[in-house]
N, C-alpha and C positions, 0 to 999 in steps of 0.2 A: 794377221798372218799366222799361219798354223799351217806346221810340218811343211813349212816352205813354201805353203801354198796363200794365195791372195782371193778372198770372198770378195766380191764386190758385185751391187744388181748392175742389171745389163736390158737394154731397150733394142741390140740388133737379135732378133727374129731368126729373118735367113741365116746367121752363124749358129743360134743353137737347131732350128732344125736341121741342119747340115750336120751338124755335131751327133745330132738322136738321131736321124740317119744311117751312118759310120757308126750309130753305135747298137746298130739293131736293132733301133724302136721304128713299129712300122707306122712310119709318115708317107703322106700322099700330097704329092704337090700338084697332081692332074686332077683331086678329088678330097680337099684337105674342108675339116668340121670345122663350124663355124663356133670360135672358142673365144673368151674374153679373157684374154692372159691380163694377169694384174700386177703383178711381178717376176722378173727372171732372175736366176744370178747365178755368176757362172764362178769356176775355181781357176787360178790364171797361177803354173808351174814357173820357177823363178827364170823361164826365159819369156814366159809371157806365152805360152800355149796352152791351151783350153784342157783343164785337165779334167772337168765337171762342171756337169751344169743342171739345172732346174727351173720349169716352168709352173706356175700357179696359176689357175684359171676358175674362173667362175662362168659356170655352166646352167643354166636354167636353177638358180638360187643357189646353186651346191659347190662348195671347192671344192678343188682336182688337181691333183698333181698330173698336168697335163706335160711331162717329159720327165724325167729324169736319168743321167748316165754318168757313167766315170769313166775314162779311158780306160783302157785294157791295163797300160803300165801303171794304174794307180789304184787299182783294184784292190780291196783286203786293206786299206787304207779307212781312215778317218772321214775320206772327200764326201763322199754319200752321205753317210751322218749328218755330216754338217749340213751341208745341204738341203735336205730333210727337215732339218731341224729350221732353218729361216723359214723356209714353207712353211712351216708346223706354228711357227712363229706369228706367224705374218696372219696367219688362219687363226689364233685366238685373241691377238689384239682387235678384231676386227670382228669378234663376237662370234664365231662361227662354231657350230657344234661338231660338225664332221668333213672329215677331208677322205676323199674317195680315189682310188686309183686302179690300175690294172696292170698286172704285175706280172713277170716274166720271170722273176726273182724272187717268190714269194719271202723265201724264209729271210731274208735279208728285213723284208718289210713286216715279219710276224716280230723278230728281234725287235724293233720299235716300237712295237704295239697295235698294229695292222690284224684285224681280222677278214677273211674269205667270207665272203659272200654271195647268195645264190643269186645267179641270173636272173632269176624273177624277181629277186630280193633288191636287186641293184636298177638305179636312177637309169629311165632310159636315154642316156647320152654319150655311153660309149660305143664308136664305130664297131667294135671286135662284136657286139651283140647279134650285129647284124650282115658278120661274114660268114659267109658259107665255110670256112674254115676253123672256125672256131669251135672247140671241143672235137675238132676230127682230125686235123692235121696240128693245128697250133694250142696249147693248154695254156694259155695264163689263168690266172685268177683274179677276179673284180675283187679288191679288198678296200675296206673302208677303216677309221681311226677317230672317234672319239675325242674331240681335242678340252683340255681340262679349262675351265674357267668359259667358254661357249658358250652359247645357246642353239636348239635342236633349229636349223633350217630345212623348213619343207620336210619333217619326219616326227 
């Protein structure tokens, strides 16, 4: 427990995309990518309500931080960090050289060590690649991270 808050992984699904949802990551449940989440975990506020949460996925060899959010009232918070940080976790015990995501929030994610990367530069497996939206209406950035002790997969 930290800052009141309870890490623990999580196996229901439907409650964290409901959660990225509500929390502005754009999921698709009429048209949702076919993702091999490997672990979740979510942050549970001392009444027991979802205060953060985080998905890991392994995507055509490469890990992904396939969600992550914090509620609004825990924002500017430790939650995300931490967070981050079991992914990040979980991705080098497991030998992995990079963890890849796409970011709405960049600079939160350059603070960790996240670098931007070009679209032709980045694994084709994120859906934004392939929305008509993307770079015209909506800017995230595809960022990737280096995990220490790894080895490079498929790169």
């Amino acid at each position: 427990m930290k800052n009141n808050v309870i890490y623990q992984e999580t196996d229901d699904q439907k409650k964290l995309d409901r959660f990225f949802m509500m929390n502005e990551l754009e999921y698709s449940e009429e048209h949702p990518v076919a993702t091999d989440r490997i672990r979740c975990w979510e942050a549970l506020d001392v009444k027991g309500d979802l205060a953060g949460a985080v998905a890991l996925a392994l995507r055509q060899g490469e890990y992904i931080i396939d969600g992550i959010a914090v509620d609004e009232k825990y924002r500017g918070t430790d939650i995300g960090r931490t967070l981050l940080r079991l992914a990040l976790g979980e991705v080098a015990s497991r030998g992995g050289g990079y963890v890849f995501l796409v970011a709405r929030a960049p600079g939160f994610f350059r603070k960790e060590g996240f670098e931007t990367i070009s679209k032709e530069g980045a694994p084709n497996f994120f859906e934004c690649l392939t929305c008509p939206q993307f770079g015209e209406t909506c800017h995230p950035e595809i960022m990737r991270k280096s995990v220490a002790g790894g080895t490079e997969v498929n790169r």
